[in-house]
N, C-alpha and C positions, 0 to 999 in steps of 0.2 A: 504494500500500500504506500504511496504517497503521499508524504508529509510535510509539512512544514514547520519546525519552530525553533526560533530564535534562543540564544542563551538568558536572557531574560525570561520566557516562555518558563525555561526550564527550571530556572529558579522560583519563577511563581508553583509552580508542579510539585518541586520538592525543595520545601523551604528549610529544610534540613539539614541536606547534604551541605560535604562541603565538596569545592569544585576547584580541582589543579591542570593546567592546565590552556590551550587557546580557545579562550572567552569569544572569540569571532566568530567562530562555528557557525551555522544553519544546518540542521538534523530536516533531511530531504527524506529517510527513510528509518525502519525499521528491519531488526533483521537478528538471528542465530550468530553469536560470536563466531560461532567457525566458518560461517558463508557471507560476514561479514564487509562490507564495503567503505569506500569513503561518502562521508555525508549520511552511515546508517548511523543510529546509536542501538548499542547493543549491553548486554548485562552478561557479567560474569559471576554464580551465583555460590564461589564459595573461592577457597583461598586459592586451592587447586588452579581453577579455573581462570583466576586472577593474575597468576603467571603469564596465561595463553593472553592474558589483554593488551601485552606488551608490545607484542607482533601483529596483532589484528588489523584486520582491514579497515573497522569503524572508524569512524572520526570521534563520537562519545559512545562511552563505556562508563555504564554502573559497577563500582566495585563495591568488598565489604569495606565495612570503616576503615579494619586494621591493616588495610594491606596500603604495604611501604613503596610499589612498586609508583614508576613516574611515566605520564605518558610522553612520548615522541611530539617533536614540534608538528603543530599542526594538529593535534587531537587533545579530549575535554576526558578526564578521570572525574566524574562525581560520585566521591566515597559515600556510603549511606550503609544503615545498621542492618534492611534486607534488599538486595540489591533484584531480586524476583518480584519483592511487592513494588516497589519502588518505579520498576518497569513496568506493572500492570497498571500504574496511575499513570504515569505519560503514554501508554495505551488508550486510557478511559477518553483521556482530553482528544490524542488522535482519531479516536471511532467517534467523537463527539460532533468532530467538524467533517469529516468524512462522510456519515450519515448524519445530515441533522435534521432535528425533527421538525414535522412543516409546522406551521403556524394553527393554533387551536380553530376548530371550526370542523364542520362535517361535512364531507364530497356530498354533493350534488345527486351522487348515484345510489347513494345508501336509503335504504329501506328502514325507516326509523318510526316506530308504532306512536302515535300521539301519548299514549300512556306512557310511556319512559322517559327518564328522567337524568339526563346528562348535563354534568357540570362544562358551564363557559368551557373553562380552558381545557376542555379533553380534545383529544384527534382522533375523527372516525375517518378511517379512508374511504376508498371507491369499494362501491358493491359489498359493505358491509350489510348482515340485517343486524336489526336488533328489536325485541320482540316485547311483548308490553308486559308495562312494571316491571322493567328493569332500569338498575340503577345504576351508573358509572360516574365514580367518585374524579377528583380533580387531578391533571395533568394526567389521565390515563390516556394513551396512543393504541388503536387498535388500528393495524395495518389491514390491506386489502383482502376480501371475501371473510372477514371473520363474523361468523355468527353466533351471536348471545340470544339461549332461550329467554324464557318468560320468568319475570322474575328473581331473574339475578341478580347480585349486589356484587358489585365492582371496585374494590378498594384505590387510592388514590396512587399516584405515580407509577401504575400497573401497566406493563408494556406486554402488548401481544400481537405475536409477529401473522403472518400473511396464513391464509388457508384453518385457523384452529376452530374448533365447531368446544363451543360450550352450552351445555344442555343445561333445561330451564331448571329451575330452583338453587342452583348451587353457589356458592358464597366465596369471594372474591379476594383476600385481603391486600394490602397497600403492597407498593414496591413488589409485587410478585412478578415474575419474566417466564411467557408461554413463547416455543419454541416452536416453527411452521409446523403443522398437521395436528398438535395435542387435540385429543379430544377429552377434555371432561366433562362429568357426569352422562355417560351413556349406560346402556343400559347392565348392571347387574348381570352375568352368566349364571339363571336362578331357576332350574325344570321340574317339574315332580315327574315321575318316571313309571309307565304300567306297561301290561300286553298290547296296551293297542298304540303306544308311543309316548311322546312327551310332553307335555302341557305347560306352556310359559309362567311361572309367577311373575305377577308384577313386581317393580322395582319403586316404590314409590320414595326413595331418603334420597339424600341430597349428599352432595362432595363440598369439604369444607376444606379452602386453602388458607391456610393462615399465610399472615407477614412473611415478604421476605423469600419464599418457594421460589423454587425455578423447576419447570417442568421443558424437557428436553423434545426435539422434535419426533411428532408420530408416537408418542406415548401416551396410553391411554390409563384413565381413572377412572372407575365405575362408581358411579352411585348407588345408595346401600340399599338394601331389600327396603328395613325399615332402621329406623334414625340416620345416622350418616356413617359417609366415611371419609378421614381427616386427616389431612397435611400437617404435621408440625410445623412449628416456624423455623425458617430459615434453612429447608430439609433442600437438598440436591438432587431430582431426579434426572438421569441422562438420557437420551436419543432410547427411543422403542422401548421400553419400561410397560408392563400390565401392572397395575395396582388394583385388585380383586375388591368385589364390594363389603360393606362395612369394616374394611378394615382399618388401624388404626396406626399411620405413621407419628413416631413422635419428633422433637425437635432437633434438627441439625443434622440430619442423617445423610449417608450416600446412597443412592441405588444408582448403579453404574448399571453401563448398555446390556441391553435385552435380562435385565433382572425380571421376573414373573413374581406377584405376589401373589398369593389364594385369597381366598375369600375369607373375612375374618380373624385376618393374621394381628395381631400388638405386635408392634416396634417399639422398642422404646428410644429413648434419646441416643444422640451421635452414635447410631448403630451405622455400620459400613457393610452395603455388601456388592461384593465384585460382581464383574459382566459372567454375565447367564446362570446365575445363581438363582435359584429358585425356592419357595417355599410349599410346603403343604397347608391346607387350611384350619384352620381354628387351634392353631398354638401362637407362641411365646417368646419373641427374643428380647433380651435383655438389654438393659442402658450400654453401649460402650461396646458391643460385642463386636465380631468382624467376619466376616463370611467369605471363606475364599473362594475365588472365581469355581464356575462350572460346579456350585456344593450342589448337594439335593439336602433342603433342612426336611426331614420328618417328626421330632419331636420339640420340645420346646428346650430353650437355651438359656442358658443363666449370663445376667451380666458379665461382663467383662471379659468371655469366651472367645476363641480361637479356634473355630472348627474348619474344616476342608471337606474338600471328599465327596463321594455318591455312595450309599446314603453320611453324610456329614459325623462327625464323629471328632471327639475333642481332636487338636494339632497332633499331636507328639504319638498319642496311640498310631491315628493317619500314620503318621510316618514311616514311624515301624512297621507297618504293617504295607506300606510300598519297597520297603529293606527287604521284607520276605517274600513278598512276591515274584523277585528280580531272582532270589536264592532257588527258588520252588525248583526247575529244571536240576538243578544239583541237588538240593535234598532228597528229591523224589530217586536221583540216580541211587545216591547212598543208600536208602532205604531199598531198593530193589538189593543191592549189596548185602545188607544185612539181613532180609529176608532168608536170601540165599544161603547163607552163613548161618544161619540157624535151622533152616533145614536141610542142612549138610551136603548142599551143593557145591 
C-alpha cells in the first residue's frame, strides 16, 4: 500500500518513541524488514531482529528501546518499548487515509423501512436494507448490500463490511467489526427426528454481540432455540467460524479459522482455540484454556487446560501417546519375538 507520512506524522503516531537518526524522511510505504525498501518503514520486533535493521533496505525502522544499534545516513531508528504495537498504530493512521470513511448520510439506493431509527452521523451505503425497528447507534458504517432484520439494535462506532446479512432480533454492541459474508442470527441447526423424517423446531432467541467482537469473514452465529446466544466482549472470531445456537462465548476469546462450535457449548473467558478445532454440544471449557489446532473437545475442560488431539485429551498424556504410536511397528516386532521365545520357537 501506499503511503505517505512525514516525520512529524510520525511523531504525532508515537509520541513516545525516541527517534535517531535523518529526520527528512517521507515513509512512501510499508513493508516486512527482510523485503524491505527505501522510503518503506518497517519494524524489527525483538533484539535479534534489531541487528538485521542495520542493513535493511527501509528508510525507518521500529526498534526495541534497548537496542544500541545506529542507523546508516539517510534512515530514521524510532526506538519504542513494543516495536509490533507500535507499527500496528502507524498502520491504523495508514488504513485510515487509504480507506476513508464517506461522509455520514444514506445512499440513495438503500431500502430503509420508515420505522427504523438511525442516528445522523451513521453510513448506510448502496443497496443496503434495513428492516423496521431497527436501530443503529452513532458513527456506525455499514458498507454495501448489508442487511439488518427487524428489530435490531446496532451499537455505536460499529463497522460492517460489504455483503453480511444480520437477522432480525439480534443485539449489536459499540465498536464491534463484521467481516464481508458474516451472517448473524440465522437460523439454529434444531430437528426432532421420526420414521417419517425431520420436523424443523423453530428458532425463536436472538444473538447477543457484546462491545468490542470482531466476527471474521463468512462466519456464521446462530440464534438460540430459546433465550440467546452470546459474544463476550472483546472475543476474536476468525474467517469461516460456526458458533452453534444458545451457546455461550465469554470475554476475550480466540476462535481461529474454521473452528465449529455445537450447540450449547460455555466458553468461558480468554479461552483460545486453534483453526479447525471443534466442539461437541452441551459441555464446558474453562476461563484461560487452549485448544490445539484440529482437537475434537468431547467432554468438558477445566480452566487453564492444555488439550490436543482427536478425541482431545490433557497435553502431555497426547504426547506420549504420539511417542508410542511412532514405536508400535517395533514393539509389535518384539512382541512377535517374545511370543516366539516363549513358545519355544
Amino acid at each position: 500500500m501506499e503511503a505517505r507520512l512525514s516525520f512529524d506524522d510520525l511523531k504525532g503516531i508515537l509520541p513516545d518513541a525516541v527517534w535517531i537518526g535523518d529526520e527528512t524522511i517521507t515513509v512512501t510505504g510499508v513493508s516486512g524488514l527482510g523485503e524491505s525498501k527505501a522510503g518503506d518503514l518497517a519494524f524489527a520486533g525483538d533484539a535479534k531482529l534489531a541487528v538485521a535493521a542495520i542493513t535493511a533496505g527501509a528508510s525507518v525502522i521500529l526498534v526495541p528501546a534497548d537496542f544500541a544499534g545506529t542507523p546508516r545516513p539517510g534512515q530514521l531508528f524510532g526506538r519504542v518499548n513494543n516495536p509490533s504495537w507500535a507499527m500496528a498504530l502507524v498502520c491504523e493512521r495508514i488504513e485510515a487515509e487509504l480507506r476513508p470513511r464517506p461522509e455520514p448520510g444514506i445512499h440513495p439506493s438503500a431500502v430503509i423501512d420508515p420505522r427504523a431509527r438511525i442516528d445522523a452521523s451513521a453510513t448506510i451505503g448502496p443497496l443496503c436494507v434495513i428492516e423496521e425497528g431497527v436501530e443503529i447507534g452513532p458513527h456506525v458504517y455499514l458498507e454495501a448490500h448489508v442487511f439488518v432484520g427487524r428489530f435490531t439494535r446496532i451499537g455505536a462506532k460499529t463497522m460492517i463490511h460489504a455483503n453480511t446479512s444480520i437477522y432480525g432480533y439480534s443485539v449489536i454492541g459499540s465498536r464491534v467489526l463484521m467481516q464481508s459474508g458474516a451472517v448473524i442470527g440465522g437460523d439454529g441447526f434444531g430437528f426432532e427426528s421420526s420414521v417419517q423424517g425431520h420436523t424443523k423446531i423453530a428458532q425463536v432467541g436472538r444473538v447477543v454481540l457484546e462491545d468490542d467482537v470482531e466476527v471474521g469473514a463468512n462466519s456464521t452465529i446462530d440464534r438460540a432455540r430459546l433465550s440467546e446466544t452470546r459474544i463476550g466482549r472483546g472475543t476474536k472470531i476468525d474467517n469461516l467460524v460456526q458458533v452453534g445456537h444458545n451457546s455461550i462465548i465469554g470475554r476475550h476469546c480466540f476462535l481461529c479459522a474454521f473452528v465449529g462450535i455445537s450447540g450449547t457449548t460455555t466458553i468461558g473467558d480468554f479461552v483460545v482455540m486453534a483453526g479447525q478445532s471443534a466442539t461437541s454440544g452441551h459441555l464446558s471449557i474453562g476461563d484461560g484454556a487452549k485448544v490445539g489446532g484440529q482437537s475434537g473437545v468431547t467432554k468438558n475442560i477445566p480452566a487453564g487446560a492444555l488439550v490436543t488431539g482427536t478425541h482431545a485429551m490433557a497435553f502431555q498424556l497426547e504426547r506420549r501417546t504420539q511417542v508410542l504410536i511412532r514405536r508400535l511397528p517395533q514393539m509389535a516386532k518384539q512382541l512377535r519375538e517374545l511370543e516366539s521365545y516363549v513358545n519355544g520357537g
